[in-house]
RODO-2510 file (C-alpha; in nm, 4 decimals, decimal comma):
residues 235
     n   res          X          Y          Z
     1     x    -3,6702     2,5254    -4,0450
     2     x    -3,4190     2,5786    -4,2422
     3     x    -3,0543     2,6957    -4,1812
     4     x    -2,9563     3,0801    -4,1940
     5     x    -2,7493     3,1716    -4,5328
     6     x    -2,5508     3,4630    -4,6479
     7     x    -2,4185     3,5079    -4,2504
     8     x    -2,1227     3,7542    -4,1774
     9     x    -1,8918     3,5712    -3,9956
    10     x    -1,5916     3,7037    -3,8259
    11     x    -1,2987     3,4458    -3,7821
    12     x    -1,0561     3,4863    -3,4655
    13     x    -0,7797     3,2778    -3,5527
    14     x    -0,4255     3,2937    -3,5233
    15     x    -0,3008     3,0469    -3,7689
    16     x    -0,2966     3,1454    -4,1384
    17     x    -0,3219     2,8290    -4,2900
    18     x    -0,6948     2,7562    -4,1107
    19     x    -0,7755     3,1077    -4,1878
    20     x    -0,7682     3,0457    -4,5485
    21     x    -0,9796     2,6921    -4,4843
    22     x    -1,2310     2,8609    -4,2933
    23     x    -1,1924     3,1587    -4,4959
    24     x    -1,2955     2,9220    -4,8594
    25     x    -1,5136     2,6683    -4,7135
    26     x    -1,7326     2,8980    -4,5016
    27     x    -1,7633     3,1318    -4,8601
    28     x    -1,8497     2,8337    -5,0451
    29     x    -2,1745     2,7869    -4,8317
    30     x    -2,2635     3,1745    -4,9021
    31     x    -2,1444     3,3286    -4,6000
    32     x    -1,9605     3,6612    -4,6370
    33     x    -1,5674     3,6145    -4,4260
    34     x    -1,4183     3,8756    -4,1966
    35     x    -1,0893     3,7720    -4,0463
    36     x    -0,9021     3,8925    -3,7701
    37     x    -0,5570     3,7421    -3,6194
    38     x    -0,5324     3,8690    -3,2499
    39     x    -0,7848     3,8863    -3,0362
    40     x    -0,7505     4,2986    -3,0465
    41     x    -0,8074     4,3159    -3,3962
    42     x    -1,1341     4,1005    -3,3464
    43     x    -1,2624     4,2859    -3,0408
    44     x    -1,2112     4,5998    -3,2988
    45     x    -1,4444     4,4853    -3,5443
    46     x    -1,6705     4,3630    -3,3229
    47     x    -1,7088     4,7092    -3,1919
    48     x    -1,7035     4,8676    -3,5487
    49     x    -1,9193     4,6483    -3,7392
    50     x    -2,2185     4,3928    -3,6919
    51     x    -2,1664     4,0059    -3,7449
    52     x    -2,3926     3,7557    -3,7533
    53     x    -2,1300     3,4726    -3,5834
    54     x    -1,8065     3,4402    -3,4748
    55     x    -1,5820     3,1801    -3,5219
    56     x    -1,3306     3,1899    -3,2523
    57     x    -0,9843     3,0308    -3,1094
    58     x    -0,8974     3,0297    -2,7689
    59     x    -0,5227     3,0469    -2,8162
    60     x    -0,4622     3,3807    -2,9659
    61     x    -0,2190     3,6460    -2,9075
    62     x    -0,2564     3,8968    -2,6474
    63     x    -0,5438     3,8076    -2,4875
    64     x    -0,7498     3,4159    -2,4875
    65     x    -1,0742     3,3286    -2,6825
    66     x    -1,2823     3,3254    -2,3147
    67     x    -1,2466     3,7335    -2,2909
    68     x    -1,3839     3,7911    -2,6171
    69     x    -1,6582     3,5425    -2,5183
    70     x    -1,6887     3,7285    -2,2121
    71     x    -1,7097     4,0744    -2,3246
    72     x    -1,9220     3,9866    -2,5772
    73     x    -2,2134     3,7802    -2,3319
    74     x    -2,4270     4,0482    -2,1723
    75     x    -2,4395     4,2523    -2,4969
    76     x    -2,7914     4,2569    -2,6736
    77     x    -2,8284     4,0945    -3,0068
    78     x    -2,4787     3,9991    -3,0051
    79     x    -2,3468     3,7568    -3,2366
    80     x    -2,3443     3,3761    -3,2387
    81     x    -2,0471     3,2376    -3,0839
    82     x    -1,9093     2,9008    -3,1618
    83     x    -1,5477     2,8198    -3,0357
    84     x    -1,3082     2,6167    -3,2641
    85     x    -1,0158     2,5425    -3,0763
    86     x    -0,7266     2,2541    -3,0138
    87     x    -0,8334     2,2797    -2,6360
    88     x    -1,0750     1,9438    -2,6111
    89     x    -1,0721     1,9060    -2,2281
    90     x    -1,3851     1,8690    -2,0667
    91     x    -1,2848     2,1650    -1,8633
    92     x    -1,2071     2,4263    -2,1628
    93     x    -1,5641     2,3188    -2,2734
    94     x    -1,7328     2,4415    -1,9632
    95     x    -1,4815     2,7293    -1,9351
    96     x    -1,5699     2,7890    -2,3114
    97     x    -1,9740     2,7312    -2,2859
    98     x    -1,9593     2,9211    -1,9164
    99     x    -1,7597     3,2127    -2,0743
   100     x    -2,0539     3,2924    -2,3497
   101     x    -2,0033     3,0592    -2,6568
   102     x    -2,3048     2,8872    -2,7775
   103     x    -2,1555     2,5593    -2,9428
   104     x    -1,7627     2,4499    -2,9168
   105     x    -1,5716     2,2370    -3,1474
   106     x    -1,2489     2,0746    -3,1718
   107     x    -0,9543     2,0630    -3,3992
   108     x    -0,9653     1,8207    -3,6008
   109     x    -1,2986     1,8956    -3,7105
   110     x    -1,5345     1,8369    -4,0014
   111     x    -1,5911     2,1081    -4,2061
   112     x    -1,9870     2,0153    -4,2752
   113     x    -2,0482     2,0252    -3,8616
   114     x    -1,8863     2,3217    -3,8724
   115     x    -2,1460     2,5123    -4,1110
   116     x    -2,4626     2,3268    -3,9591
   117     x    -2,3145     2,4211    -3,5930
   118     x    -2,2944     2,7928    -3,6912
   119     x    -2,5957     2,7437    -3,8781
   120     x    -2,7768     2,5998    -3,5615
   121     x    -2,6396     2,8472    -3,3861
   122     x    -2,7034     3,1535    -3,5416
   123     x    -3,1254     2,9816    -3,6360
   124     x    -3,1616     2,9704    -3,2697
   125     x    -3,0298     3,3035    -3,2163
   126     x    -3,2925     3,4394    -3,4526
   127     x    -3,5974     3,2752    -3,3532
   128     x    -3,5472     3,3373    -3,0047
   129     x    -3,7182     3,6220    -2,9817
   130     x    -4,0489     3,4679    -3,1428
   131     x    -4,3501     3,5282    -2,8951
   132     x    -4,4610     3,1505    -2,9118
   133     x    -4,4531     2,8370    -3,0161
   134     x    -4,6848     2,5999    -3,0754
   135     x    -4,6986     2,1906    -3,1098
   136     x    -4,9529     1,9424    -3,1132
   137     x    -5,2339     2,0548    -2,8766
   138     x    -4,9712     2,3370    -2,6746
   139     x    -4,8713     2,6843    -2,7099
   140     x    -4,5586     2,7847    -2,5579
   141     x    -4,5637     3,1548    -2,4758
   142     x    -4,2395     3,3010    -2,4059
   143     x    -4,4014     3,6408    -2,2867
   144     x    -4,5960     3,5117    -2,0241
   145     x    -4,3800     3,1753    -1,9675
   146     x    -4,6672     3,0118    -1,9762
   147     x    -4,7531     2,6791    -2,0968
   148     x    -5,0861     2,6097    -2,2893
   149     x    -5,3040     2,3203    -2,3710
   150     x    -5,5869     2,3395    -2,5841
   151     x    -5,5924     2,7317    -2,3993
   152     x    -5,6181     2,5159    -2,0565
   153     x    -5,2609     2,6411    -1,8678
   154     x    -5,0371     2,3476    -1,7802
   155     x    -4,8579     2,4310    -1,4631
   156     x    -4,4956     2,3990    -1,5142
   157     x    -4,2015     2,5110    -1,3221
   158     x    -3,9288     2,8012    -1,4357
   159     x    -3,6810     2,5305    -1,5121
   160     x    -3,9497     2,3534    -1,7226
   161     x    -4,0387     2,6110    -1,9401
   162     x    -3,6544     2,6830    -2,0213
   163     x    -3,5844     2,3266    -2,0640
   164     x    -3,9280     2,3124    -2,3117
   165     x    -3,7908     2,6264    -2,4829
   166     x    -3,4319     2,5058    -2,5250
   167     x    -3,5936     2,2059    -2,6855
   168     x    -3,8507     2,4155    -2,8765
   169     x    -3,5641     2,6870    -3,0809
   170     x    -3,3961     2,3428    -3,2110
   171     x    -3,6937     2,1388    -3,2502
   172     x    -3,6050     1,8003    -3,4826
   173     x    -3,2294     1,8180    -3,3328
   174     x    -3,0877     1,6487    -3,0468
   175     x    -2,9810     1,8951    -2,7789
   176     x    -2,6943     1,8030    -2,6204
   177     x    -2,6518     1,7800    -2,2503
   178     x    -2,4637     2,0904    -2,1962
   179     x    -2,6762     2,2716    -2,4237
   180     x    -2,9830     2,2123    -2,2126
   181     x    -2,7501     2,2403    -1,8627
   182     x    -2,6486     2,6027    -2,0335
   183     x    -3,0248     2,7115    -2,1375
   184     x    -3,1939     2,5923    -1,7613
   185     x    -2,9203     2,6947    -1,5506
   186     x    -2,6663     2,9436    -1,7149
   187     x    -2,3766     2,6994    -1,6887
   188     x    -2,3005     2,3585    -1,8030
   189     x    -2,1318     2,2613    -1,3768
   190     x    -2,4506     2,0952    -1,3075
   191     x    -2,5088     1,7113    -1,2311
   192     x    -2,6395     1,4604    -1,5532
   193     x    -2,9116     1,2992    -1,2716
   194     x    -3,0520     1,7073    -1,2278
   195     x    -3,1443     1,7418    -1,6119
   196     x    -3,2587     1,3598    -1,6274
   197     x    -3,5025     1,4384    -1,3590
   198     x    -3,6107     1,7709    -1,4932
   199     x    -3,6578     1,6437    -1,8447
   200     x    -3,8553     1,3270    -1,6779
   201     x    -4,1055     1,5795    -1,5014
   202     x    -4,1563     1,7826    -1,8258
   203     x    -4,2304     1,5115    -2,0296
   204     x    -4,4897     1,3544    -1,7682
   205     x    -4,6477     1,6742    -1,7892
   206     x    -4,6862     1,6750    -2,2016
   207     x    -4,7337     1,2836    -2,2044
   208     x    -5,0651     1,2971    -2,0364
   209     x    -5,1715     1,5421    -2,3000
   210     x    -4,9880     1,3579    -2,5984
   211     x    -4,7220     1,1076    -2,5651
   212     x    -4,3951     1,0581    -2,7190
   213     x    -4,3097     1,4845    -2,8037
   214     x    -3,9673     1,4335    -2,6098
   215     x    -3,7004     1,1903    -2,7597
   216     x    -3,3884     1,1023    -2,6121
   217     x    -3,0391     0,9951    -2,8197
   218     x    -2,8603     0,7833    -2,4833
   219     x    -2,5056     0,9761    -2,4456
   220     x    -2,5739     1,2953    -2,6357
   221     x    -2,9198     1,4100    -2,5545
   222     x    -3,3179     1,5084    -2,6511
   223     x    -3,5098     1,6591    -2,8779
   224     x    -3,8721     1,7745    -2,9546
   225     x    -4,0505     1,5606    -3,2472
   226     x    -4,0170     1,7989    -3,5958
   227     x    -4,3499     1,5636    -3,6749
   228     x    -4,5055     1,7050    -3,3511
   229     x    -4,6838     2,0092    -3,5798
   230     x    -4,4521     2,2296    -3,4480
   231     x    -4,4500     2,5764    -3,6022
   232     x    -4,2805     2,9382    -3,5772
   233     x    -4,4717     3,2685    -3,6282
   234     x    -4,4034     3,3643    -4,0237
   235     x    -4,1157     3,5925    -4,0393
***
């Protein structure tokens, strides 16, 4: 699948100087820029106008990075989120993932994983909506939750299906970790041995069908085989 061009991105940051590098390196990929210096003036474009992602800091004036995040999580259709901040302590991750962004990065950062994080982002924002997915000899259906193989249901568990889902919206990526955490249990303050064990039981269930669909990186986390005839409905 390929990743989302010509976005509308709104930047949140204070300083001026990584304004103007997001500002020419995100418009060199395609993407239209909309900047915004406090995190007032960004909450009032958000309200006035649609966006496709947000780039935002934590540290701004006024009022943090989280609130925005916050504000912003229960809306429908809202727009990607991927924090870009200084703050790289374990904790202002989860605060940062917990509070509503979908990916977080840290200063210093490479400009490429920037654009292919919002570009991740914003792919899985889109296709999550899609009624089903299909790979190999399954069919994922997100309307029923309900696993498929070869129309024969496959019993799987709640957790299951949103771990096979997570997997499914970035199939040929790794997923990290806290990804996965956020997607099965809505926060990333869970215990490494709880998603080991769920992803084990998942892929039991798919290996007796047809082996080797889950892949694991050690340290960062799985994905879903790209060469496991995995398709989205035509858009």
């Amino acid at each position: 699948m390929k990743t989302p061009t010509n976005l509308r991105i709104l930047v949140i940051e204070d300083d001026l100087r990584m304004v103007e590098l997001l500002r020419t390196g995100l418009w060199e990929h395609g993407h239209t820029i909309v900047t915004a210096s406090t995190a007032e003036q960004g909450q009032q474009l958000i309200d006035a106008e649609n966006f496709d992602a947000i780039v935002l800091d934590i540290g701004l004036p006024g009022r943090s990075g989280y609130t925005i995040a916050q504000h912003l999580r229960a809306r429908p259709n809202r727009p990607t989120i991927v924090m870009l901040t200084a703050l790289n302590h374990e904790d202002n991750i989860v605060c940062g993932l917990d509070a509503g962004a979908d990916d977080y990065l840290t200063k210093p950062f490479s400009f490429p994983e920037l654009v292919a994080r919002i570009g991740s982002a914003a792919r899985r924002a889109r296709v999550a909506a899609t009624d089903e997915f299909c790979f190999g000899p399954f069919r994922l259906d997100t309307r029923s939750r309900r696993l498929l193989c070869n129309r024969v249901e496959v019993n799987i568990t709640r957790g299951e299906y949103l771990l096979l889902r997570a997997l499914a919206l970035d199939r040929g990526e790794v997923v990290s970790r806290r990804q996965l955490m956020k997607a099965v249990w809505g926060t990333t303050v869970v215990s490494h041995g709880a998603l080991d064990t769920l992803v084990n039981t998942l892929r039991e269930k798919l290996h007796a069908k047809q082996p080797g669909l889950i892949s694991t990186t050690r340290g960062v986390g799985y994905s879903l085989l790209e060469d496991a005839d995995l398709y989205l409905p035509a858009e």
